[in-house]
C-alpha angles and dihedrals in degrees: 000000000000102000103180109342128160132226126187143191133204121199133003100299129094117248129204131218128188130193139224117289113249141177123277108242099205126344096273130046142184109216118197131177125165130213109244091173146000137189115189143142120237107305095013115132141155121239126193135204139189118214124182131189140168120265081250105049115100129245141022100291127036113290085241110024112243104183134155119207128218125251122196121261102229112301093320127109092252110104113186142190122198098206127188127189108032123183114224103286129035133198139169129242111206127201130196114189109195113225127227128253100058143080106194121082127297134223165136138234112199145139141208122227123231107283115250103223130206149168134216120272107247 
């Protein structure tokens, strides 16, 4: 997965980063990443979503977005989403909001962990 990498922003306004589409691995999956670093101004923050779409489905995004967002694990670093349902092929939108009071770059350094995957008990 994406073990340390670094995102930055410039300027006031948010940036987006997707990754690389990749197979699903069952038909659920519990995502985690944890925060190693971060670099903002007052208010700034990084969000993460997950999108999934079939091979056949157009763009760049799902048709009809189907994204689950992260919520915090206590007061740690870690954020995770249970999702259910996935389409054939997942990726993950990341968004890093600059924050304001201060004038130098802004940023993140974070990874995901590799996804559990499950299926449904029949």
């Amino acid at each position: 997965m994406n073990i340390g990498t670094q995102l930055m922003v410039i300027g006031t306004d948010a940036k987006s980063y997707d990754t690389p589409w990749f197979p699903k691995g069952a038909d659920n999956a519990f995502f985690t990443y944890e925060i190693i670093h971060q670099h903002f101004g007052s208010g700034g923050s990084i969000s993460v979503t997950v999108y999934t779409k079939n091979r056949e489905d157009l763009g760049s995004e799902s048709v009809t977005p189907f994204t689950f967002s992260f919520t915090q694990i206590g007061s740690t670093a870690f954020y995770h989403a249970d999702c259910a349902n996935l389409k054939q092929l997942v990726r993950f939108k990341i968004t890093v909001t600059p924050g304001a009071g201060t004038s130098n770059p802004q940023g993140v350094c974070y990874r995901i962990l590799p996804p559990t995957w499950y299926d449904k008990a029949v």
